[in-house]
C-alpha positions as CSV (number, residue, x, y, z in Angstrom):
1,X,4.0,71.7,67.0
2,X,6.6,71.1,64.0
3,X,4.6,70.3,60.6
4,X,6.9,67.8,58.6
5,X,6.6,67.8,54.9
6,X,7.6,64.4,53.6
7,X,9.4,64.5,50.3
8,X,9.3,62.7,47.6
9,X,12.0,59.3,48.5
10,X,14.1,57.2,46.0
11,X,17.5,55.6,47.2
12,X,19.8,57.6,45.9
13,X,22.4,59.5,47.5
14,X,20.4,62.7,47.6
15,X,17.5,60.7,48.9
16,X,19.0,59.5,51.7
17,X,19.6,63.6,52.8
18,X,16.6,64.0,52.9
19,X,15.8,61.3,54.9
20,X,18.4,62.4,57.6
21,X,17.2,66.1,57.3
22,X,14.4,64.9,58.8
23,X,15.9,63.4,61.6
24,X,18.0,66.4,62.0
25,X,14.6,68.1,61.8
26,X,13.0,66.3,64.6
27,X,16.1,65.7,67.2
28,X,15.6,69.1,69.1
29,X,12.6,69.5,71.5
30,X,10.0,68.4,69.2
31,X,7.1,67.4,71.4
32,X,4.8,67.0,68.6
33,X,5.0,66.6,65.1
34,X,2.9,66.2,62.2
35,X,3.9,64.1,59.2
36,X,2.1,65.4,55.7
37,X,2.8,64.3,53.0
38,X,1.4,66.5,50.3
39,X,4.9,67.0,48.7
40,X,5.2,63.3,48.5
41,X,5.0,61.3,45.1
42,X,6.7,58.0,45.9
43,X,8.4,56.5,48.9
44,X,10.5,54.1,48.7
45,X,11.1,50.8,51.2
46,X,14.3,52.9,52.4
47,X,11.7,56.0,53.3
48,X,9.1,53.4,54.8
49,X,11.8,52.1,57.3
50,X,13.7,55.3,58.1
51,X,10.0,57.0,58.4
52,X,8.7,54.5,61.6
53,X,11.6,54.5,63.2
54,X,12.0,58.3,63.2
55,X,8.1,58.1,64.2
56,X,8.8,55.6,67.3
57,X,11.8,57.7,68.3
58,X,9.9,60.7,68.6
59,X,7.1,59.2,70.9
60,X,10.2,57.0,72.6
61,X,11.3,60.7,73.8
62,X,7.4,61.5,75.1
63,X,6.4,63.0,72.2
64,X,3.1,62.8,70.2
65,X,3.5,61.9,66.4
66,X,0.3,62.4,63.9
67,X,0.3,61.5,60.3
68,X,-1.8,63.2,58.0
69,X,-3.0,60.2,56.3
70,X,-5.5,62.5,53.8
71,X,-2.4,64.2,52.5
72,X,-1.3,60.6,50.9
73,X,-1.6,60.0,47.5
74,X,-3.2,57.0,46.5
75,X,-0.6,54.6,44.9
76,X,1.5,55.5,48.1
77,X,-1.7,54.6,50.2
78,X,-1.8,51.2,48.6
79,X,1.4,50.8,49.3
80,X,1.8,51.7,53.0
81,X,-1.8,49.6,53.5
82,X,0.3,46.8,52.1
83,X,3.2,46.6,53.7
84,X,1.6,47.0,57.3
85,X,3.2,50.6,57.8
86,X,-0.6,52.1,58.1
87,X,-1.7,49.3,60.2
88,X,1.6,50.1,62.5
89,X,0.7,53.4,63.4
90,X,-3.2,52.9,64.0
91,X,-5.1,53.3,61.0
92,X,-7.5,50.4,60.3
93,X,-6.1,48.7,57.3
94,X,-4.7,45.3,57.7
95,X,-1.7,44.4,55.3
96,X,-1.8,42.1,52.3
97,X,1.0,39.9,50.1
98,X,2.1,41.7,47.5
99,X,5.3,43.1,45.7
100,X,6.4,44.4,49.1
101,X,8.5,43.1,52.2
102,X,6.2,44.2,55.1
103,X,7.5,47.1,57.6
104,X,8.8,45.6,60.4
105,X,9.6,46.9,64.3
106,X,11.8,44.8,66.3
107,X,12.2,46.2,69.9
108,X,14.1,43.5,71.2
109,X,16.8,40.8,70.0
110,X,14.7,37.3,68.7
111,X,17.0,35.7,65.9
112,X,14.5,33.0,64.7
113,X,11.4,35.9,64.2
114,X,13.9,38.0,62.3
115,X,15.0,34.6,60.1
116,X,11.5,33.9,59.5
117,X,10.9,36.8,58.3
118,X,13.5,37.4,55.6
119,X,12.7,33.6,54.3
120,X,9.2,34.0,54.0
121,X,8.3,37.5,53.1
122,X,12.3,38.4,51.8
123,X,14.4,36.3,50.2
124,X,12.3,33.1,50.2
125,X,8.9,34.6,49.1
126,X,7.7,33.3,45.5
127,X,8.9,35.9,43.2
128,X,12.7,35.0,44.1
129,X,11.9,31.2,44.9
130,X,12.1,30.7,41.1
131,X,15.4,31.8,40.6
132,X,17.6,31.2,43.8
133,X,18.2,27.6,45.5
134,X,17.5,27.4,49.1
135,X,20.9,26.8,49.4
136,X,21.9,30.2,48.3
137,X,18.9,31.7,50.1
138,X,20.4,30.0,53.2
139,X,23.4,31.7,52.7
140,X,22.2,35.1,51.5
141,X,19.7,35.6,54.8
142,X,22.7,34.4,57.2
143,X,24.6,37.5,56.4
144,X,21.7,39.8,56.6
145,X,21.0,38.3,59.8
146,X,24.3,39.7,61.3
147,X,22.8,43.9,60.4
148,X,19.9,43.4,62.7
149,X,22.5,41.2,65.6
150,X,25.0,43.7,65.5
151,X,22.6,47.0,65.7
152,X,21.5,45.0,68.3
153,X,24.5,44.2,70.2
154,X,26.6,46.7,69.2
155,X,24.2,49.6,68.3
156,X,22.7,50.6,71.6
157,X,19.2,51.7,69.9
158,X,16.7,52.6,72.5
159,X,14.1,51.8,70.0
160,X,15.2,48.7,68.2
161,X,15.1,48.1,64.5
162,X,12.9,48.7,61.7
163,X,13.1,47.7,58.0
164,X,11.2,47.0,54.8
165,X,11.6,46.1,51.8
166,X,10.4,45.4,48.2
167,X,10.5,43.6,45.2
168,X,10.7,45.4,41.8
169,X,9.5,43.4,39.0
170,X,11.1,45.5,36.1
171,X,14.4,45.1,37.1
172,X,14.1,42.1,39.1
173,X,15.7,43.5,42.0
174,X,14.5,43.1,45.7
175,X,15.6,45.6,48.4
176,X,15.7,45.5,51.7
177,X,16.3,48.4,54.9
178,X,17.3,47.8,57.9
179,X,18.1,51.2,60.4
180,X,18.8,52.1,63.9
181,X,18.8,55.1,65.8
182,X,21.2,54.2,68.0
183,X,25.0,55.8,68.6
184,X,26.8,55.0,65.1
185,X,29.3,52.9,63.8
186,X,31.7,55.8,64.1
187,X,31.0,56.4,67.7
188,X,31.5,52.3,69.1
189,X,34.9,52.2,66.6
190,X,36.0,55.3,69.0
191,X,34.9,53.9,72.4
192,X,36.5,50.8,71.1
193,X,40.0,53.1,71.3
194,X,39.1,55.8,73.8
195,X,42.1,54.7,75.5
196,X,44.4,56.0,72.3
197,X,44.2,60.4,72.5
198,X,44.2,60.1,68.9
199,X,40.8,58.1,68.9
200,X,38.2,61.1,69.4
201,X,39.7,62.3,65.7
202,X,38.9,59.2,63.7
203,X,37.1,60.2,60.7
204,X,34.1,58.4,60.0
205,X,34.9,56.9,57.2
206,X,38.1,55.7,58.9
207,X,35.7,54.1,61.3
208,X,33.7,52.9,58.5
209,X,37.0,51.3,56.3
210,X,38.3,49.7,59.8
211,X,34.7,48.3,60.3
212,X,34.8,46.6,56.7
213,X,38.0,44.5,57.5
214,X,37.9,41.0,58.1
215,X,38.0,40.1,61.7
216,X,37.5,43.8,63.3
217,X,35.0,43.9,66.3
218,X,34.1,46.5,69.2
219,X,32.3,44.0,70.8
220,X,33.5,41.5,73.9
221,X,37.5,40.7,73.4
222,X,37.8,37.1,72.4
223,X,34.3,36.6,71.3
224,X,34.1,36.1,67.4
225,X,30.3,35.5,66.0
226,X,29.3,35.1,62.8
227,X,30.2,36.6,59.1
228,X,31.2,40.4,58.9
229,X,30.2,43.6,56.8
230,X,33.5,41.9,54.9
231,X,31.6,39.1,53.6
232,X,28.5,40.9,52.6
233,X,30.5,43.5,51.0
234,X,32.0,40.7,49.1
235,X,29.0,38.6,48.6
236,X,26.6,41.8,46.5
237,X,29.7,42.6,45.2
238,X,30.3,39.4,43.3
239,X,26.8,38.8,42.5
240,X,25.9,41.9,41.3
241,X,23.3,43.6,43.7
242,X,24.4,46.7,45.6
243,X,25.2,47.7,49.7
244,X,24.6,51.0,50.7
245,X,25.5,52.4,54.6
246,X,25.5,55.6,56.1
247,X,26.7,56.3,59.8
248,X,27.3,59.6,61.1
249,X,28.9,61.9,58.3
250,X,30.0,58.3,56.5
251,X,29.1,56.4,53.7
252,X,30.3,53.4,51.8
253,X,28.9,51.9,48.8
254,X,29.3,48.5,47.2
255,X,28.4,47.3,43.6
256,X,30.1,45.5,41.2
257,X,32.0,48.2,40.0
258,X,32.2,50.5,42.8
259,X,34.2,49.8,46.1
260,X,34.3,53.0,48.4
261,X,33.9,54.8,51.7
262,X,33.6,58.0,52.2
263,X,32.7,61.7,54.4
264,X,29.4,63.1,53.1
265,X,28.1,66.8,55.1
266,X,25.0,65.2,56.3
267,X,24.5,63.7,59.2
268,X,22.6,60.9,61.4
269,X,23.6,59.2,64.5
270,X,22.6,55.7,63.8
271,X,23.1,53.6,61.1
272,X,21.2,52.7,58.0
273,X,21.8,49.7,55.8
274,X,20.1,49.6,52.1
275,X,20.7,46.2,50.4
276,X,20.2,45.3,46.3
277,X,20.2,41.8,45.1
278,X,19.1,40.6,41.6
279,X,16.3,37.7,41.5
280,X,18.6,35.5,38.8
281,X,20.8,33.1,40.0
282,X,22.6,33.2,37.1
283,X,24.0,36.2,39.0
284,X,24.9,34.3,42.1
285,X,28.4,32.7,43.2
286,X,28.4,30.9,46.6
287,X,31.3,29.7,48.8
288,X,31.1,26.7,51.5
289,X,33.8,28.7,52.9
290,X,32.7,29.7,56.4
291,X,34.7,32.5,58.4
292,X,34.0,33.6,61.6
293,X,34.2,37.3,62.6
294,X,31.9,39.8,63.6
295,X,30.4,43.0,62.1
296,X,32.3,45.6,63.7
């Protein structure tokens, strides 16, 4: 049995470490594992998502998960009981609306559950209602849409995807995370050139810069679906929110004054997306411009 101490989660670069130190933690032989979380202080919508799905993976590969749910401390209590993560894994406490975007497991691709989601309880929930047109929310959930289609399509998860988010009133900023523990970015932009000998050398943040352009796919040759990592890049770019994604050993990070990809020495196989976008549409800029292309 392999005790896990939960730490303490933020989203900062450090933060997600820890988060894939757990994973690292876990993707032995781990039959059963304990989650406790009596070094925890605050856990954050990018710990809630990364946490299930680490959960679900573990029992995906037979194994038995516990959470030591007396360990919790009682603001992060409240806020697993609201955002359904307690209710997820068995403990009888039914979520309620509030400042945070429920936790969410999908196992399987449905396109209009996943757009109902992040217009209701995301981007179309009252707190951003007031400051962004429905036009603009329109806009804004299309591209998210295409992180959960292409972990789908492209990501090979055997457990799906999970994400959560929330809204911080302070800074009027609303997050969103959306993971899979699938193969990696890196590892499809390789198959995608196994047949170049140079391919199995690709850095991952090569993989991840090549990803980024306009018009790049791994998926079906001569299929083109939807707007790209390019556009989203460029959309919380522009508007001042913030994109954060790690696959494998790589990283890039988008904000309006940072434009970058990079090699970190972590690691995780599958791919985590952490979004920021300010609640003022005095931020906002939106194009009728329409450009196909998918994510990868």
């Amino acid at each position: 049995m392999a005790v896990i101490q939960v730490p303490t989660i933020n989203d900062h670069a450090q933060d997600f470490d820890r988060l894939f130190d757990l994973w690292n933690r876990v993707n032995g032989d781990s039959l059963e594992v304990v989650f406790d979380f009596s070094s925890c202080n605050f856990i954050r919508q990018n710990g809630v998502a990364f946490l299930g799905g680490l959960a679900r993976l573990i029992q995906y590969r037979q194994g038995r998960v516990d959470f030591k749910w007396g360990t919790l401390q009682r603001n992060i209590f409240t806020n697993l009981a609201q955002n359904g993560f307690l209710a997820a894994f068995g403990f009888p406490k039914s979520a309620w609306l509030g400042n945070s975007i429920p936790y969410r497991e999908d196992s399987f691709q449905d396109k209009d559950a996943v757009i109902n989601y992040l217009k209701t309880r995301w981007i179309g929930h009252k707190w951003v209602q007031a400051h962004i047109s429905e036009r603009l929310q329109d806009s804004m959930i299309g591209k998210v849409w295409e992180i959960y289609a292409n972990a789908f399509e492209h990501g090979q998860s055997p457990t799906g995807v999970f994400s959560c988010g929330q809204y911080y009133p302070d800074q009027q900023e609303l997050k969103l995370t959306v993971v899979d523990f699938g193969i990696g970015i890196p590892a499809k932009v390789r198959l995608h050139f196994r047949h170049d000998p140079r391919a199995l050398h690709i850095s991952a943040s090569n993989c991840l810069q090549w990803a980024f352009k306009r018009g790049h796919s791994t998926g079906t040759e001569g299929i083109s679906r939807g707007v790209g990592l390019d556009l989203l890049k460029e959309f919380v770019k522009i508007n001042k929110g913030g994109l954060d994604l790690f696959s494998h050993e790589g990283c890039a990070r988008v904000d309006e004054k940072i434009d970058m990809v990079a090699n970190r020495t972590s690691f995780f196989e599958g791919t985590l997306v952490n979004i920021t976008l300010k609640c003022d549409e005095s931020f906002y800029h939106f194009s009728d411009e329409t450009v196909e292309g998918p994510l990868f």
